[in-house]
Every structure is written in structure tokens, then in C-alpha cells.
N, C-alpha and C positions, 0 to 999 in steps of 0.2 A: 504494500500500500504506500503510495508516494505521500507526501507534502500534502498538496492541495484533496486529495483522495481523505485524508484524516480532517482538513474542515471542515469539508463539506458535510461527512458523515458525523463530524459533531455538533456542528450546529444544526445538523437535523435531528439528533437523540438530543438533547439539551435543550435544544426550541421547544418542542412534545414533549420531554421527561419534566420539563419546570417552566412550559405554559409561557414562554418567553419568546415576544419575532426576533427570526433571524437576524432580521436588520443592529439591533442590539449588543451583538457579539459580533465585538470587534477585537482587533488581536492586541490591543494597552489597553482594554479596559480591566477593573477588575472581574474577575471569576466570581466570587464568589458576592460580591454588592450585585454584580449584576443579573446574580442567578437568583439573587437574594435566599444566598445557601443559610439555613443553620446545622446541628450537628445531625439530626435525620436527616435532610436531605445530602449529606456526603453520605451515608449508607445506599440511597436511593445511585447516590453517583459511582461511588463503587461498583455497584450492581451491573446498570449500565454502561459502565464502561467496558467490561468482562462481557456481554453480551455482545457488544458492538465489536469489540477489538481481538477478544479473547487469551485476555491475560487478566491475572489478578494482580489485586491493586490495594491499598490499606488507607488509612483517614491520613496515616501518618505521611504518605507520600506526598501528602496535597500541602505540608508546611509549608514546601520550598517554590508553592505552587502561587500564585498572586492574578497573572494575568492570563488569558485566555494562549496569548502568543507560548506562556511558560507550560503552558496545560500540553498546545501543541508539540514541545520540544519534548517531554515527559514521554507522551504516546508515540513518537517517533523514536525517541532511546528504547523503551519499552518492545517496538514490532522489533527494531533492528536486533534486538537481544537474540529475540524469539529465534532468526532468520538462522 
């Protein structure tokens, strides 16, 4: 899964999983103000993230995590592991 392959498929689980337009998720903004996450909706997020990508993932991953662009870089280290 390339680059642009990983935003598109998450700002589509992410728009539908937390009821948010696309238009919204941009790559500086924050993740988590803009998901308006609290601490169940990172279970929910974990969840699908492992459904979309298929790898698991923990709340603890998401510390270093701030903006949607850092979210991107996460899922991209994460597939390239996988490879």
C-alpha cells in the first residue's frame, strides 16, 4: 500500500468511524481535537485501524502521534515492517 493509498483509506475509516467530513482531515491538523478523540474512542481507533491495515496497534502508540501527517508516517513504518 503506497502513500496516498493509506489517506485515502483513512480518511475514509475515520470520516465513518467518528462521523467527521473528509474535508476536515488535513495532514497538520490535530488527530485527535479533530476526531474529537477521548480515551474510548482510541479503542474504537485501534480497532479500526487493525481492520483497515491489518496490524495491531496499542493507545500507547498514539503518544508520539499529534497530527494526522504523524498518524500517516506510523501506518507507513507499520505496513513497511509487515513487508
Amino acid at each position: 500500500m503506497n502513500r496516498e493509498e493509506i489517506i485515502t483509506t483513512t480518511k475514509r475509516f475515520l470520516s465513518e468511524e467518528f462521523e467527521v467530513d473528509e474535508t476536515l482531515i488535513e495532514n497538520q491538523k490535530n488527530l485527535k481535537d479533530t476526531l474529537e478523540l477521548d480515551s474510548l474512542d482510541y479503542v474504537d481507533l485501534v480497532v479500526v485501524i487493525e481492520e483497515n491495515f491489518g496490524f495491531k496497534t496499542s493507545g500507547e502508540d498514539f503518544k508520539s502521534i499529534s497530527t494526522f501527517e504523524d498518524f500517516y508516517n506510523f501506518v507507513e513504518r507499520k505496513l513497511a515492517a509487515m513487508a
